[in-house]
NUZABA-553121 format. One record per residue (C-alpha): residue number from 0; residue in one letter; x, y, z. Coordinates in pm, whole numbers. Example, Ala and Ser with C-alpha at 12.3 -4.5 7.8 and 13.67 -1.06 7.14 Angstrom:
% residues 2
     k   r       px       py       pz
     0   A     1230     -450      780
     1   S     1367     -106      714
//
This chain:
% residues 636
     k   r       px       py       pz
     0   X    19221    16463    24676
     1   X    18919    16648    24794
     2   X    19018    16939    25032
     3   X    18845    16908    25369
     4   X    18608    17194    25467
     5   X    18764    17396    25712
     6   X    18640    17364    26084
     7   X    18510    17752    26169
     8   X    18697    17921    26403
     9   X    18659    17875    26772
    10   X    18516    18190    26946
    11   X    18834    18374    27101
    12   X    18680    18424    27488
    13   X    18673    18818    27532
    14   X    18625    18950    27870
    15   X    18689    19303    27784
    16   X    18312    19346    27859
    17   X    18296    19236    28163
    18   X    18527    19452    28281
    19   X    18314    19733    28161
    20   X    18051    19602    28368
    21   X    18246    19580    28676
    22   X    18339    19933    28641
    23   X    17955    20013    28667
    24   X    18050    19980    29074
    25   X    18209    20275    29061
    26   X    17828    20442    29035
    27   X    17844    20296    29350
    28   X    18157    20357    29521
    29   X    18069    20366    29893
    30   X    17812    20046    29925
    31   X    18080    19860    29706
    32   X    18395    19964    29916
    33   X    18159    19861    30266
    34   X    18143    19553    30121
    35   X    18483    19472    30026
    36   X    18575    19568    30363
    37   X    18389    19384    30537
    38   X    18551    19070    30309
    39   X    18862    19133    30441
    40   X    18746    19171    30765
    41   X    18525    18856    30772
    42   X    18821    18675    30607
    43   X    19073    18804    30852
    44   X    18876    18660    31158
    45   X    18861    18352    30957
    46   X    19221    18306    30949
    47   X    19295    18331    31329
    48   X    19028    18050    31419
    49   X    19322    17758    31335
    50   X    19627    18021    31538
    51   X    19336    17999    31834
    52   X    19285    17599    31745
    53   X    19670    17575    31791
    54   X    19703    17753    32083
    55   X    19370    17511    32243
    56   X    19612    17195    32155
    57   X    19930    17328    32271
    58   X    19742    17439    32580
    59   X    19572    17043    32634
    60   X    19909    16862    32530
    61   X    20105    17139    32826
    62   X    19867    17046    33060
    63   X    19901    16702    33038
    64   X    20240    16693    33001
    65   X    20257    16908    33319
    66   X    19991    16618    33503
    67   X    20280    16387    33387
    68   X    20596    16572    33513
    69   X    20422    16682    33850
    70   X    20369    16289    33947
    71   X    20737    16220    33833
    72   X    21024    16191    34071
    73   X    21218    16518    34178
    74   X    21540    16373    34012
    75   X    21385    16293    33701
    76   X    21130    16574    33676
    77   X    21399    16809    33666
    78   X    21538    16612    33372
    79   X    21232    16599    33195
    80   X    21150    16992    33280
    81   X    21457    17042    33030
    82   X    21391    16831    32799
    83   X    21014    16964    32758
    84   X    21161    17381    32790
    85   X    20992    17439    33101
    86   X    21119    17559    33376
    87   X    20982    17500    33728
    88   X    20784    17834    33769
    89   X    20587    17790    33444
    90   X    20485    17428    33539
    91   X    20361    17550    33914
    92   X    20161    17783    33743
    93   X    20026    17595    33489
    94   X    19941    17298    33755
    95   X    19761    17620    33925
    96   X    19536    17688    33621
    97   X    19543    17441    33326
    98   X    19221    17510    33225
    99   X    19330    17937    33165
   100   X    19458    17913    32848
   101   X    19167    17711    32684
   102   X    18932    17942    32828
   103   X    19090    18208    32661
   104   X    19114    18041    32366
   105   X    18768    17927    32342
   106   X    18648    18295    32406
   107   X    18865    18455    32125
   108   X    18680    18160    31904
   109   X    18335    18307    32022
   110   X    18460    18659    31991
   111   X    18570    18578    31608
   112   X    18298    18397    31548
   113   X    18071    18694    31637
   114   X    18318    18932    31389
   115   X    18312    18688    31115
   116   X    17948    18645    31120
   117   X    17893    19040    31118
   118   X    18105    19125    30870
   119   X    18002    18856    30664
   120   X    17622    18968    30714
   121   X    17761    19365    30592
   122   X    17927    19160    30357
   123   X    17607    18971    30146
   124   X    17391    19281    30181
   125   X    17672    19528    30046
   126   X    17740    19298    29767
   127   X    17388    19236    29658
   128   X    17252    19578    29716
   129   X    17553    19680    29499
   130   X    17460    19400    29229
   131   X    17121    19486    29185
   132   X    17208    19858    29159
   133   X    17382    19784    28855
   134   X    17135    19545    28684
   135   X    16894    19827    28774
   136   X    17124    20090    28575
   137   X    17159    19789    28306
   138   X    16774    19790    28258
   139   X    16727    20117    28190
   140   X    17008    20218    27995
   141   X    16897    19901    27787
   142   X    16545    19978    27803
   143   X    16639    20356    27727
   144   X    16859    20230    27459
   145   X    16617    19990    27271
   146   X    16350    20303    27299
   147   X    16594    20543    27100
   148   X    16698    20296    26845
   149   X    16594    20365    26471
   150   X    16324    20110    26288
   151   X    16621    20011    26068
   152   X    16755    19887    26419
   153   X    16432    19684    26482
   154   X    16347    19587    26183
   155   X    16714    19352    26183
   156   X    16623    19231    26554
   157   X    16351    19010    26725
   158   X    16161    19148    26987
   159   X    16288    18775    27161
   160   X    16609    18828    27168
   161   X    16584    19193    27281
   162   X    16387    19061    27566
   163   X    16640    18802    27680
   164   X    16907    19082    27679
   165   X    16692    19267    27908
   166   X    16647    19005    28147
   167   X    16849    18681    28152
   168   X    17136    18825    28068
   169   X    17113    19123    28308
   170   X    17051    18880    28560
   171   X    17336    18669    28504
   172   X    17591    18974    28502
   173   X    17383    19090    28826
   174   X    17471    18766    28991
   175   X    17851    18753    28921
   176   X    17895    19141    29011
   177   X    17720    19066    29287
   178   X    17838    18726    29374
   179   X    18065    18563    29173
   180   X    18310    18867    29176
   181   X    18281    18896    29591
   182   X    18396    18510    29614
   183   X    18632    18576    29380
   184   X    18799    18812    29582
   185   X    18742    18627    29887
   186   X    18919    18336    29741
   187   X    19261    18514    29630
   188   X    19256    18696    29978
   189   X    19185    18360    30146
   190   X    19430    18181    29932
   191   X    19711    18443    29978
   192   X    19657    18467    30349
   193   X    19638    18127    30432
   194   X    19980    18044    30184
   195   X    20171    18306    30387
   196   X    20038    18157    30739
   197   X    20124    17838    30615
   198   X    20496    17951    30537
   199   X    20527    18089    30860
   200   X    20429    17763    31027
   201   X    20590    17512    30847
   202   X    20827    17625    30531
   203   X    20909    17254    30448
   204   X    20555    17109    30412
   205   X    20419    17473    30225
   206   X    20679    17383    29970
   207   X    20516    17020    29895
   208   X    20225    17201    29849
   209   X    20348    17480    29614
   210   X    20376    17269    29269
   211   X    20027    17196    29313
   212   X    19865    17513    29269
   213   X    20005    17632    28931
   214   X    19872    17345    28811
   215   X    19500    17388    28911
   216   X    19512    17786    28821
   217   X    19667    17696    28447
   218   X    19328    17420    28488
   219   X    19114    17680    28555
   220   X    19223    17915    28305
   221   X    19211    17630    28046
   222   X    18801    17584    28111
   223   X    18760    17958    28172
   224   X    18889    17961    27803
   225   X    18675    17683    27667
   226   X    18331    17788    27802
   227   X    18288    18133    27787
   228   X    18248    18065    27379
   229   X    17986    17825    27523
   230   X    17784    18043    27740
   231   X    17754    18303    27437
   232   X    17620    18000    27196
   233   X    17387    17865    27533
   234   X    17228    18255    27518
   235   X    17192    18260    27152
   236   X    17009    17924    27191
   237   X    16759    18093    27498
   238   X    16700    18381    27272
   239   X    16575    18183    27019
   240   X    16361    17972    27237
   241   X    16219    18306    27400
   242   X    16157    18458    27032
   243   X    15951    18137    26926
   244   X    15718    18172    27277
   245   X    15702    18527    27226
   246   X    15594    18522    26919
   247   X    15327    18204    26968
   248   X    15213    18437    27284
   249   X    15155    18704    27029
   250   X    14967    18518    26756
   251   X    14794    18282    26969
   252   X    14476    18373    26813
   253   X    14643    18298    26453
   254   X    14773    17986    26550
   255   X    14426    17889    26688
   256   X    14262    17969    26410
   257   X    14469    17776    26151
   258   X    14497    17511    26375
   259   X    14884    17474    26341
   260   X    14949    17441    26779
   261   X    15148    17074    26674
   262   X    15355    17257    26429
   263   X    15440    17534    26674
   264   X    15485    17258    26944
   265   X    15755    17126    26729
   266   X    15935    17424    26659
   267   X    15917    17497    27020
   268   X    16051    17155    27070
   269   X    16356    17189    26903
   270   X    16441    17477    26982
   271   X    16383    17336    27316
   272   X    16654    17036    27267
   273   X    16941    17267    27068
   274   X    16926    17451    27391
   275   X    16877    17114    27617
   276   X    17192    16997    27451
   277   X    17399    17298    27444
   278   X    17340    17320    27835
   279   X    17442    16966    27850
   280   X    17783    16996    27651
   281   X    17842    17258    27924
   282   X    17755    17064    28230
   283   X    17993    16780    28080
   284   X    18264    17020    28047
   285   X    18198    17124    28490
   286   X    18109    16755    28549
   287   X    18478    16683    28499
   288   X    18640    16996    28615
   289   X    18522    16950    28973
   290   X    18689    16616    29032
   291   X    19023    16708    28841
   292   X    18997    16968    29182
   293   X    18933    16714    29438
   294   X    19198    16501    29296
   295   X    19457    16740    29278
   296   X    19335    16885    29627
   297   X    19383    16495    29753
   298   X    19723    16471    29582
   299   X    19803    16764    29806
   300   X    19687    16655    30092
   301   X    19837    16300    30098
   302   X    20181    16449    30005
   303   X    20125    16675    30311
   304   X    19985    16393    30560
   305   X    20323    16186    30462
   306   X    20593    16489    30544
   307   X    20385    16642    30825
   308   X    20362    16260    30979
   309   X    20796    16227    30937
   310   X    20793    16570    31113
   311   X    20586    16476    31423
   312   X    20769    16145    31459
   313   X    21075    16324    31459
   314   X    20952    16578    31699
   315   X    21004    16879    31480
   316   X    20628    16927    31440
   317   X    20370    16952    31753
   318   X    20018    16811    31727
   319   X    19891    17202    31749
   320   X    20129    17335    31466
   321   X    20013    17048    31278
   322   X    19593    17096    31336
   323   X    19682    17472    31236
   324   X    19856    17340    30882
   325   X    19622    17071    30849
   326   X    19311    17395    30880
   327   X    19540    17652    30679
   328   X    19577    17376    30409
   329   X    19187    17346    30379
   330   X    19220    17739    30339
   331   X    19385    17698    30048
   332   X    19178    17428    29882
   333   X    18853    17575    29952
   334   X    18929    17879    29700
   335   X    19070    17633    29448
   336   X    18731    17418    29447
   337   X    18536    17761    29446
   338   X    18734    17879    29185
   339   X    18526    17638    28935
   340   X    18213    17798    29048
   341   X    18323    18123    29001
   342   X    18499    18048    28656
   343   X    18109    17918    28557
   344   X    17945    18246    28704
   345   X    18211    18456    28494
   346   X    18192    18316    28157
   347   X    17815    18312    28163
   348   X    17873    18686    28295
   349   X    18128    18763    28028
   350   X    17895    18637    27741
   351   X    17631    18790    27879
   352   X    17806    19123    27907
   353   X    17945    19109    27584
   354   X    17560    19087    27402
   355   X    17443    19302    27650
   356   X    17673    19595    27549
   357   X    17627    19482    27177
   358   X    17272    19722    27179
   359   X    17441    19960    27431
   360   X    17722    20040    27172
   361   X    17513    19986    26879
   362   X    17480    20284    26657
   363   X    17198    20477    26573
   364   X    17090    20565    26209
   365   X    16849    20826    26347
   366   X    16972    21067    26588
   367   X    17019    21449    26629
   368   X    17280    21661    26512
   369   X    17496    21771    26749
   370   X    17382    22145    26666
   371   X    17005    22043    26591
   372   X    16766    22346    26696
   373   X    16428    22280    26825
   374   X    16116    22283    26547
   375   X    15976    22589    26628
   376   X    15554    22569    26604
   377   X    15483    22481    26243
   378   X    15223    22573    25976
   379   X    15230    22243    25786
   380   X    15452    22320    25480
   381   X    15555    21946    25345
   382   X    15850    21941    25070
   383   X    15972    21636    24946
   384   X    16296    21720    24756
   385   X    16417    21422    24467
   386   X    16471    21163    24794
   387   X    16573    20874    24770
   388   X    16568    20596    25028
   389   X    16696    20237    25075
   390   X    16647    19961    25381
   391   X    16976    19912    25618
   392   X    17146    19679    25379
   393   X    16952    19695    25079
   394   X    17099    19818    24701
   395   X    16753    19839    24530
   396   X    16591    20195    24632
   397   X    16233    20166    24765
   398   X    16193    20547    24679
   399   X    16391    20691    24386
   400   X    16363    21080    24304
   401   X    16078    21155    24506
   402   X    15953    21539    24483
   403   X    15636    21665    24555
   404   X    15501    22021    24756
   405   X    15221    21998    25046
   406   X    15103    22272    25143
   407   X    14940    22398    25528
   408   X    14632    22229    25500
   409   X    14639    22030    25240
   410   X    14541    21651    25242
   411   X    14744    21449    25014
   412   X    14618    21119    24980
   413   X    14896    20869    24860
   414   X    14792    20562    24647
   415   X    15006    20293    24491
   416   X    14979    19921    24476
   417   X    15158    19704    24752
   418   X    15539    19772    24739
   419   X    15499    20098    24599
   420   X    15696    20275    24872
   421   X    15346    20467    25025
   422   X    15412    20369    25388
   423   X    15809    20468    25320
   424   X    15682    20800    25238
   425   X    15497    20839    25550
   426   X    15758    20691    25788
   427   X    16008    20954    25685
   428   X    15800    21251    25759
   429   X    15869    21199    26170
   430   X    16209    21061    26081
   431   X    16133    20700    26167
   432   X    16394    20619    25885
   433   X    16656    20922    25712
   434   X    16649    20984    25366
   435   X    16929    20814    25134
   436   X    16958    21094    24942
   437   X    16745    21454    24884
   438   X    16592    21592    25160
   439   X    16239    21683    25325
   440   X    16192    22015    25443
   441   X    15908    22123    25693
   442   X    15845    22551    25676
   443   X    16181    22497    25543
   444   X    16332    22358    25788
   445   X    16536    22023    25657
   446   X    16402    21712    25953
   447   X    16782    21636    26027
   448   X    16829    21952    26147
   449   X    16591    21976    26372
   450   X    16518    21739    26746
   451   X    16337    21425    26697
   452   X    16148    21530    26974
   453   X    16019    21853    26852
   454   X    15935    21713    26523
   455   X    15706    21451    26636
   456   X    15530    21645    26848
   457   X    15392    21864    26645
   458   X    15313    21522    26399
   459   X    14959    21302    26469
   460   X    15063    20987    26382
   461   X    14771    20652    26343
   462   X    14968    20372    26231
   463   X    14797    20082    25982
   464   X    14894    19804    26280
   465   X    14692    19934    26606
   466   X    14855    19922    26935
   467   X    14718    19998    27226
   468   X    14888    20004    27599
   469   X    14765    19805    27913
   470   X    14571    20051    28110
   471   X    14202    20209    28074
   472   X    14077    20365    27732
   473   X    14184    20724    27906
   474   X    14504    20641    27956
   475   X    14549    20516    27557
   476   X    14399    20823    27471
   477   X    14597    21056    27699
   478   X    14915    20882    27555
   479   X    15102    21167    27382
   480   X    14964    21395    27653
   481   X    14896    21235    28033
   482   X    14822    21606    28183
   483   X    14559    21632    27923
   484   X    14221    21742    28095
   485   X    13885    21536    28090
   486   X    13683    21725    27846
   487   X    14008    21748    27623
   488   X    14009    21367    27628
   489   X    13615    21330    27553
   490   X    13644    21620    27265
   491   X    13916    21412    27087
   492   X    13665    21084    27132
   493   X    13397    21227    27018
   494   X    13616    21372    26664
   495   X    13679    20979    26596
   496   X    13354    20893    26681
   497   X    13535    20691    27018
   498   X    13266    20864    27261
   499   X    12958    20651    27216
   500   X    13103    20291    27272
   501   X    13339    20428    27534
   502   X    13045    20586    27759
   503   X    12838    20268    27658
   504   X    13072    20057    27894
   505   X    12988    19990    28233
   506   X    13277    20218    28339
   507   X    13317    20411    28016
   508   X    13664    20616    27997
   509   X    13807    20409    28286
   510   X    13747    20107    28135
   511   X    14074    19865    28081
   512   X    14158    19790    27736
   513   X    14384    19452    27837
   514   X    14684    19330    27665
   515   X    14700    19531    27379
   516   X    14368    19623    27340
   517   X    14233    19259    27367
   518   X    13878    19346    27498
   519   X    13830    19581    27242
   520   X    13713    19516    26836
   521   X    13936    19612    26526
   522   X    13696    19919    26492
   523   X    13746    20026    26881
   524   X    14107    20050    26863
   525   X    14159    20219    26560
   526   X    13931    20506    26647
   527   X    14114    20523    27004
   528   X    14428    20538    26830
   529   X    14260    20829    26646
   530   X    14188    21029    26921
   531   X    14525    20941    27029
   532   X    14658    21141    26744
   533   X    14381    21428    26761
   534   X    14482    21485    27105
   535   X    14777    21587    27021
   536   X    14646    21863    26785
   537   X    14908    21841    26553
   538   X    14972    22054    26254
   539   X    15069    21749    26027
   540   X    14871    21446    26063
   541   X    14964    21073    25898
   542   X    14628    20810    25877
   543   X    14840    20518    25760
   544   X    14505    20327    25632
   545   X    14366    20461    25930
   546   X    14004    20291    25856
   547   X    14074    19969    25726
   548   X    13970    19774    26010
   549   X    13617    19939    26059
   550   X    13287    19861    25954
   551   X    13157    20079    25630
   552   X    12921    20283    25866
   553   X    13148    20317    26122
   554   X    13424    20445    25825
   555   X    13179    20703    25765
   556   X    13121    20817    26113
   557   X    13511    20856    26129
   558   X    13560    20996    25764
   559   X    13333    21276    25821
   560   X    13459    21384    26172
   561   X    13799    21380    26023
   562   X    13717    21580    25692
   563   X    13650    21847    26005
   564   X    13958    21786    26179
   565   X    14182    21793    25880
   566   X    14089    22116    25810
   567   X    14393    22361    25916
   568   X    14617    22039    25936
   569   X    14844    21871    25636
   570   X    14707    21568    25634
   571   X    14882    21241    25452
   572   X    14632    20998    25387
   573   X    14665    20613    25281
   574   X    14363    20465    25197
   575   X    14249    20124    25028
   576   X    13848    20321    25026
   577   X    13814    20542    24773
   578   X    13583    20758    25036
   579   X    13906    20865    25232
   580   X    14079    21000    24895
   581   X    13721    21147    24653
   582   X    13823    21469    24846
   583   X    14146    21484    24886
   584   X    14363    21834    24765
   585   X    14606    21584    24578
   586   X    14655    21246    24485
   587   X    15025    21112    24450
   588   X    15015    20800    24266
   589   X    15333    20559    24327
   590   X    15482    20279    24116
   591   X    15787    20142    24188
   592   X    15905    20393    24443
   593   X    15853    20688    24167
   594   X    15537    20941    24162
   595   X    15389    20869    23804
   596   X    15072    21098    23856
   597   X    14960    21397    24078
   598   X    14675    21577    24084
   599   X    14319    21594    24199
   600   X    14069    21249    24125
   601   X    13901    21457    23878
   602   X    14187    21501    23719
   603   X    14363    21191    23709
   604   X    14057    20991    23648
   605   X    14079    21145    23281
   606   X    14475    21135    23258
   607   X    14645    20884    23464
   608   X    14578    20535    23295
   609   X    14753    20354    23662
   610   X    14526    20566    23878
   611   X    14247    20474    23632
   612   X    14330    20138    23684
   613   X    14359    20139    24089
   614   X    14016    20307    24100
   615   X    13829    20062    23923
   616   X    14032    19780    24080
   617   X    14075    19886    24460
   618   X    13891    20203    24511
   619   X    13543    20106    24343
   620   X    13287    20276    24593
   621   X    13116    20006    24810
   622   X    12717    20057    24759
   623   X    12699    20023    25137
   624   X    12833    20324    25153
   625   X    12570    20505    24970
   626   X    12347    20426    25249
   627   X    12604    20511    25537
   628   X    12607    20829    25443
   629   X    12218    20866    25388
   630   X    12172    20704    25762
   631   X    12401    20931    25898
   632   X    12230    21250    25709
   633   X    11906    21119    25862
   634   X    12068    21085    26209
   635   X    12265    21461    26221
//
């Protein structure tokens, strides 16, 4: 026989989470305990409206019983005074009055009425000021959390999903901490106060009722168990959704260009009905919960109408103690049926909670020692000692026995075909990964034993990908350093040869750049992002192919106001133009993560057959630039 696959494992609900979440109140201990008191006062009032209601009926059926006995006979009324409990006195003064005691009653209604609505105002606006407190501490420990995570960390996760962590799912523990857990606890102090009220009133009909409500709680318990696995898969299925329109938001101009917007309409699409359908198996699941309540809440009540009716033919019951049971009962019902709401608001809470505190705990490959010292200012010493370095998760080293010296103020350009492990090289200076093995020293100091922070400030960083912030061409520039003055800004444009085409718009440094740089060219950004890094004034600067998306004259322009700048600085260069690396103090040539060749281009033009070979293949001089440099001569 063939063996059947094996079904996976259903997803054991865990709500450990979400009682992490909860305890975020405690942040906010006074606006949470206002609002829980007010619950219990709101609900209190609530239970004396059907004592009042009982008191109105006994109070009509006296009255007219007293109408009755007042018109009867001497002989008999006496009779009938005894039967009924009265005695003469009490019926004189109730024929004086009858209308006292539903005055009374009516203005204790009012008067609760009044409380209840009060309390139930302080109520809301406690609970939701408390609810969005937390989702506001939830955003920016996630936001604060996401910010300090490693690459490795990012490099394994979609910006999409991030996003929907940030935001859905925030939002949908916000609304149970804020709502779902208030009802909650005004439906067990509702439920337990009208169960005792109804003992007091009528022991013999609260014990038809009692088998009924182990049943519905071992119900909801049952779904609360089923869905919550549910929820998590419904916020997988959103974060993929949100990762596909992210991305298509991103690359719109790609997807323009290539034509493919069907294509991406059909991935959007399905991902589209997997969630469509996953929603769906949930709302069947709900669709049949709610009327398993009503019917059970039915089956109570006709059990109750049947007893309570034998009662009040056999005069053991009056119509008032039977309004009150009949309004106590619905007290009890009413947190049953909300209990299904509030089951739904908690499982989507609980899976929510549970991804959102999968980046809060998540652990971070790059962080400070718990005795790191601060970088003190550096002189640019760069020492890469035999490291080695692997991906999270990979076996195959992308650097293996990596050694090489910088010195302060050297430029070291670093050449190697694609895969080579350049950009690794570069990304562990500031630490944006840790070494596997070895170490990198800076004026001798190893990088892990030093803060992050420290390190990559003193560190001028222009990455191959440009990205600019929303905000004006100042403000991009000014990134590293917002107090920076005017004139410091302008000097740092004017050293990436930024100045002209900033001044040449209509409101030159103050002029918005859009959504990441959108109203700028390939050229613009990347010599903004320079000046970025010159800002800074760092003693180690990283151009990660720093002028590959400029023109050949505008290459120049930059090349020859950096060949100023790097002067003083260690400067790591990675360059596909073989004008960023003719001057260059050394040359490390990777293959294969190792360093087969060092040395100057003069050099290794005459001994290195692989540099030989990238020179003639990737680095031949362009004959435009031959001119760029004899129209900027002319120009200067």
């Amino acid at each position: 026989m063939t063996a059947q696959p094996k079904r996976p494992a259903r997803e054991r609900p865990n709500f450990q989470n979400l009682g992490r979440a909860i305890r975020f109140l405690g942040h906010y201990r006074n606006i949470t305990l206002a609002a829980y008191a007010a619950l219990f006062l709101s609900t209190g009032a609530q239970l004396l409206v059907p004592q009042l209601l009982q008191n109105i009926l006994d109070a009509v059926t006296r009255g007219m019983m007293a109408q009755q006995l007042s018109q009867a006979p001497a002989d008999v009324q006496a009779k009938m005074l005894t039967q009924a409990g009265m005695t003469s006195a009490e019926l004189d003064q109730i024929l004086s009055n009858p209308l006292a005691p539903l005055y009374w009653a009516i203005a204790l209604i009012l008067a609760l009425a009044l409380v209840r609505g009060f309390f139930a105002f302080a109520q809301s606006y406690m609970s939701e000021k408390a609810g969005q407190s937390v989702a506001f501490d939830f955003r920016n420990d996630l936001f604060a959390k996401i910010q300090r995570l490693s690459f490795s960390y990012h490099d394994r996760n979609r910006t999409g999903q991030l996003m929907i962590r940030a935001t859905d799912d925030v939002e949908k523990v916000r609304i149970f901490i804020g709502q779902g857990l208030l009802l909650a606890m005004q439906a067990v102090v509702l439920l337990t106060g009208a169960l005792l009220m109804l003992l007091l009133t009528n022991l013999q009909l609260t014990l038809v009722v009692l088998p009924i409500l182990p049943i519905a709680l071992v119900m909801f318990m049952l779904f609360g168990a089923i869905t919550q696995p549910l929820f998590i898969k419904v916020q997988q299925k959103l974060s993929a959704l949100n990762t596909i329109l992210q991305e298509n938001l991103a690359g719109i101009k790609v997807i323009k260009a290539f034509a493919t917007e069907p294509k991406e309409q059909q991935r959007f699409d399905a991902a589209a009905v997997v969630l469509m359908k996953q929603q769906i198996q949930v709302a069947r699941i709900f669709s049949f919960l709610f009327p398993v309540i009503f019917l059970i809440a039915n089956l109570g009540q006709a059990a109750v109408l049947y007893f309570g009716g034998v009662q009040i033919i056999e005069s053991t019951l009056t119509i008032g103690e039977w309004q009150k049971f009949s309004l106590y009962l619905v007290f009890v019902f009413f947190p049953l049926g909300q209990l299904g709401f509030i089951i739904s608001q908690m499982s989507q809470a609980s899976a929510s909670a549970n991804r959102i505190f999968e980046i809060l705990d998540a652990h971070n490959e790059v962080t400070d020692k718990p005795d790191a010292i601060a970088l003190p200012p550096i002189q640019g010493e760069v020492v890469f000692d035999n490291v080695v370095f692997r991906y999270f998760g990979s076996t195959e080293p992308v650097l293996n026995g990596v050694s090489f010296h910088a010195t302060p103020g050297e430029t070291v350009a670093i050449l190697g075909a694609t895969g080579s492990g350049k950009s690794s090289v570069i990304n562990l200076i500031p630490r944006f990964y840790d070494v596997t093995s070895g170490r990198i020293l800076i004026d001798g100091y190893d990088v892990r034993d030093v803060t992050i922070e420290s390190l990559r400030r003193q560190i001028g960083i222009v990455l191959q990908e440009t990205n600019l912030f929303t905000g004006t061409i100042r403000d991009n520039i000014a990134f590293g350093r917002p107090d920076a003055t005017d004139e410091e800004v302008i000097a740092a444009a004017k050293a990436a040869a930024a100045h002209d085409f900033v001044t040449s718009f209509p409101d030159g440094y103050a002029t918005s750049v859009g959504e990441r740089g959108a109203t700028l060219s390939g050229g613009q950004k990347q010599r903004i992002a320079i000046a970025r890094a010159l800002l800074l004034n760092p003693r180690i600067l990283i151009l990660d192919d720093s002028t590959s998306a400029v023109d050949v004259q505008t290459e120049v322009l930059i090349q020859h106001a950096l060949d100023a700048l790097m002067k003083g600085r260690t400067s790591f260069v990675i360059a596909q133009r073989i004008s960023t690396v003719l001057n260059a103090d050394k040359i490390i040539v990777l293959e294969k993560g190792r360093i087969v060749a060092e040395g100057r281009h003069t050099e290794l033009i005459e001994s290195s057959p692989i540099y030989a070979e990238i020179y003639r293949s990737q680095l031949v001089e362009d004959p435009t630039t031959e001119i760029a440099d004899k129209e900027l001569e002319l120009t200067l």
